[in-house]
C-alpha positions in Angstrom: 0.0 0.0 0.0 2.7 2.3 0.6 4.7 1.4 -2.4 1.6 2.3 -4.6 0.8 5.8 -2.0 4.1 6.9 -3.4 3.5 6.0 -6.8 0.4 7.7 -6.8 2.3 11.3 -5.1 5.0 11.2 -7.2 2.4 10.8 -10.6 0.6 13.8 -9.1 3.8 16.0 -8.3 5.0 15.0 -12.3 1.8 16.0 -13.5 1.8 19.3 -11.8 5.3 19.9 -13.1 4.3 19.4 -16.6 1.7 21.6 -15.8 3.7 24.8 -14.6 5.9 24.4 -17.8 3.3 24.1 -20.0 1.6 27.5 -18.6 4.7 29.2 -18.3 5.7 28.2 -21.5 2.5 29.6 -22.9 2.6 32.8 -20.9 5.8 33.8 -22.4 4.4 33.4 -25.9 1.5 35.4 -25.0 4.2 38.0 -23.4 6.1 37.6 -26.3 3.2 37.8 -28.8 2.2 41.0 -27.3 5.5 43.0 -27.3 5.6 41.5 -30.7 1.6 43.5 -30.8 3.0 46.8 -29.7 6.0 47.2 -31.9 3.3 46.6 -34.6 1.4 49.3 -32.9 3.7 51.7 -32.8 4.8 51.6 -36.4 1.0 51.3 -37.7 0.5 54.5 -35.6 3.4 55.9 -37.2 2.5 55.4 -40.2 -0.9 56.7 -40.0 0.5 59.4 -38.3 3.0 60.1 -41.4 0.5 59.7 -43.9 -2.3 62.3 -42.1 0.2 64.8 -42.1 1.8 64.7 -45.3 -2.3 64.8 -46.6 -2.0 68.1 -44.4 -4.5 66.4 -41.6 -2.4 68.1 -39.0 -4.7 67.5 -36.3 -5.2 63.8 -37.0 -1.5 63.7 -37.0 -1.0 65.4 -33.4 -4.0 63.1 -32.0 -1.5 60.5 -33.3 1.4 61.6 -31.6 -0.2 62.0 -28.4 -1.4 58.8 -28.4 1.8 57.4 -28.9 2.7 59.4 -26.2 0.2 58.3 -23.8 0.0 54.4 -24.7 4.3 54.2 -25.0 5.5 56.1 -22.0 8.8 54.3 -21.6 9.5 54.0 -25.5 12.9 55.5 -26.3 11.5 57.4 -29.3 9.0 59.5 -26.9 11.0 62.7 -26.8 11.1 62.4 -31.0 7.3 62.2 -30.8 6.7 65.1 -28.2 8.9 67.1 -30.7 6.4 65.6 -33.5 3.6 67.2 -32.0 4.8 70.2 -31.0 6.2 71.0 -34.6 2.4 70.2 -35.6 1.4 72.7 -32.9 3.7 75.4 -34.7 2.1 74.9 -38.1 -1.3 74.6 -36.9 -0.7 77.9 -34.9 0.1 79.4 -38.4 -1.9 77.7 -40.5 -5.9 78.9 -41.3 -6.8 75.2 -40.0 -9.7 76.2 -37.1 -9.3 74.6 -33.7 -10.9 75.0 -30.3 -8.6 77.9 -29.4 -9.8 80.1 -32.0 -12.9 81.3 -34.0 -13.5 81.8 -37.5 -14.4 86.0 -37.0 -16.1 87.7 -39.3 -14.4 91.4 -40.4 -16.9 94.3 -39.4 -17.0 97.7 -40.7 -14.2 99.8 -39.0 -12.1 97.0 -37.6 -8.6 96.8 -38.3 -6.0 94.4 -37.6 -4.6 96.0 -34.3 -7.9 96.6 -33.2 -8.8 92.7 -33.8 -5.8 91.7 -32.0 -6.3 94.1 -29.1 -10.3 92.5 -28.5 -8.9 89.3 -28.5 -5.8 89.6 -26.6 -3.4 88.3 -29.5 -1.2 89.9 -31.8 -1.2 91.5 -35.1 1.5 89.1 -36.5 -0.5 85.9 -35.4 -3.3 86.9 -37.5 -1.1 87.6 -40.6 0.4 84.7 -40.2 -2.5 82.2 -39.9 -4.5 84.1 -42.4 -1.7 84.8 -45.3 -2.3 88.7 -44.8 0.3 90.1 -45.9 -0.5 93.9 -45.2 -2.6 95.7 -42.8 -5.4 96.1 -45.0 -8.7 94.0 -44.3 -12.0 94.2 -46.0 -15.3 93.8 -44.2 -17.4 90.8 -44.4 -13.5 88.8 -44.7 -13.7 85.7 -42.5 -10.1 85.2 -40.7 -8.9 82.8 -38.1 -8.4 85.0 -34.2 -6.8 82.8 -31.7 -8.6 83.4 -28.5 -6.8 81.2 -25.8 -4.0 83.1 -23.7 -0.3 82.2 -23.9 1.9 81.7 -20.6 5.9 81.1 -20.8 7.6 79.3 -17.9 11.3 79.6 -17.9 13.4 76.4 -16.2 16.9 77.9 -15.1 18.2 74.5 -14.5 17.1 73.1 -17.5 17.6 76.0 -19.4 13.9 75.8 -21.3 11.4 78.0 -22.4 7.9 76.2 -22.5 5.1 78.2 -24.1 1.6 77.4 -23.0 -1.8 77.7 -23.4 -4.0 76.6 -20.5 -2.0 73.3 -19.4 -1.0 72.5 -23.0 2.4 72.4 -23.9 2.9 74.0 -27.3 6.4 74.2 -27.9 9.6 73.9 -25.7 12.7 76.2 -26.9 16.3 75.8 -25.7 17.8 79.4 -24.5 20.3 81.0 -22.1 19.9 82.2 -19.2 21.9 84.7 -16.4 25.7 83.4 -15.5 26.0 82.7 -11.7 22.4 82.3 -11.3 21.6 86.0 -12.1 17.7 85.7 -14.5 15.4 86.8 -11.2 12.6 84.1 -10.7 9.4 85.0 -9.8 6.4 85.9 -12.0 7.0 88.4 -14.5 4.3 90.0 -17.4 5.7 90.9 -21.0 5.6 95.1 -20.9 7.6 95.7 -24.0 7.8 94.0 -27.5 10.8 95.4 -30.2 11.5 94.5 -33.4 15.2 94.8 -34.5 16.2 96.7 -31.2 19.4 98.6 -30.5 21.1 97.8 -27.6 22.4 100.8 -25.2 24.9 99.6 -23.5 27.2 101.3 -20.9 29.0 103.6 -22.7 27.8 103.3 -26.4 24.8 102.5 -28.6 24.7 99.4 -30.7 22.6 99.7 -33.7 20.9 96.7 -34.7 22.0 94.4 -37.4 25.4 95.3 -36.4 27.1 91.4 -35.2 28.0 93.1 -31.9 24.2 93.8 -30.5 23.8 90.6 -28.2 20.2 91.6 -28.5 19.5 89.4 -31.6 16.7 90.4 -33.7 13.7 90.8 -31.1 13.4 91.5 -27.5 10.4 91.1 -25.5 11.3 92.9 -22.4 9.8 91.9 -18.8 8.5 95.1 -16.4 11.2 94.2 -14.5 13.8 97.1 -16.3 16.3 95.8 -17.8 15.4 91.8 -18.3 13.5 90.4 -21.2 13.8 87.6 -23.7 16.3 88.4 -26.8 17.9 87.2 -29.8 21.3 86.3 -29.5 24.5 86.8 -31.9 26.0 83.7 -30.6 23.8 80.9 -30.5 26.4 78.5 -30.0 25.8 79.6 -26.1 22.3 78.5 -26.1 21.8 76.0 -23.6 23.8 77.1 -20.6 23.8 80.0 -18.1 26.4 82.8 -19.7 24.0 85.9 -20.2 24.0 88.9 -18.0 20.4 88.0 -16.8 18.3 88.1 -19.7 16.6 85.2 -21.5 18.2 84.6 -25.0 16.7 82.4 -27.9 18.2 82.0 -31.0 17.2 84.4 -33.5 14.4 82.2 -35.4 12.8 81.1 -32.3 12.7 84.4 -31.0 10.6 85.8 -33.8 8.2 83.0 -33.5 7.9 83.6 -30.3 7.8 87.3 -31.1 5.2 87.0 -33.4 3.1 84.6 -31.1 2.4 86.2 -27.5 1.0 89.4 -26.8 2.5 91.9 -24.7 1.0 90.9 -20.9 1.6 87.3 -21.7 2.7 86.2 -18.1 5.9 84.8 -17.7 7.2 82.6 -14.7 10.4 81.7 -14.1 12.1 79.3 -11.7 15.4 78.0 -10.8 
């Protein structure tokens, strides 16, 4: 009787052994199968995303980024896709493509560009740009695209970034300089000031713009703080790292996009 007790057990324990290998075994092909699922994901949804923005279905293509984004957290390629989208942000910014930051407005006797972009708190440039205007006059009855949402800029010392915003959506992040030993001021800051081409008075002489030693670049949007703002820059090979005299510099391209997208009283926060 014992004999066949132990005969019995040691069928049972063989049996179970099988068992576990056999759902092990199956598990990893069902693993295996599904990484196998999402690499196929990935490049469908790249694909798609691709081919919506090359038929100029920009904002199919950014609800395909995103979603990469969101379902692919720890994929090496996120930081290529958050550029993706914010690229598509850019050109639907200045494109005539409506979205649920703007309305389609309708020109009214009397209005004129600056007045337009006073009422609705964005800038002249913005609505050239997204419209193809490419002078100040406007006729009446003219449907154009007004962006309506407000812009914010937060400034990263440490990482030395400019993210623009609107609401809690990132819209672009820019690489810039900021103030050697520490010295851009944090704190929460409004844009007073907004120069095209300025000339830069520095202590003891005036340098014109255009001329390669006006650090200034080719915009400055200055904080009410005197003295600090965000610039061009004649060197852009120091973008990155903390080598300005406090200001906030961009590299002259970025700047004018910048320039050309937020209004003066766009708030401004920056922190170390």
């Amino acid at each position: 009787m014992n004999k066949k007790l132990w005969l019995i057990i040691a069928g049972c324990f063989l049996i179970g052994l099988l068992v576990s290998v056999f759902l092990n075994t199956k598990k990893g092909n069902m693993l295996l199968t599904m990484r196998k699922g999402n690499v196929g994901s990935v490049s469908s949804l790249l694909n798609q995303a691709k081919d919506l923005e090359t038929k100029g279905d920009l904002l199919g293509a950014k609800m395909i980024y995103q979603r990469l984004i969101s379902e692919f957290p720890n994929s090496a390629e996120i930081m290529s896709w958050q550029k993706k989208s914010e690229d598509i942000n850019i050109k639907l910014l200045f494109s005539p493509t409506i979205t649920a930051k703007c309305i389609l407005y309708q020109i009214k006797p009397g209005d004129t560009l600056t007045k337009i972009a006073k009422e609705f708190r964005t800038t002249v440039e913005l609505i050239k740009k997204s419209n193809a205007i490419s002078d100040d006059k406007i006729l009446p009855g003219r449907k154009i695209k007004v962006w309506t949402a407000a812009f914010s800029i937060l400034i990263d010392k440490s990482q030395n970034t400019l993210i623009l915003k609107t609401d809690e959506e990132i819209i672009k992040t820019y690489i810039v300089s900021t103030g050697i030993n520490n010295s851009t001021p944090v704190g929460n800051f409004k844009i007073a000031n907004k120069l095209p081409n300025p000339t830069w008075f520095k202590a003891g002489a005036v340098v014109s713009a255009g001329s390669p030693e006006n650090i200034l670049g080719s915009r400055w949007l200055g904080f009410e703080l005197a003295g600090y703002g965000i610039h061009g820059t004649t060197e852009p090979q120091s973008l990155g790292k903390q080598v300005t005299q406090g200001c906030v510099r961009m590299s002259n391209p970025d700047v004018e996009e910048l320039y050309t997208i937020v209004p003066v009283g766009t708030e401004v926060t920056i922190v170390d």
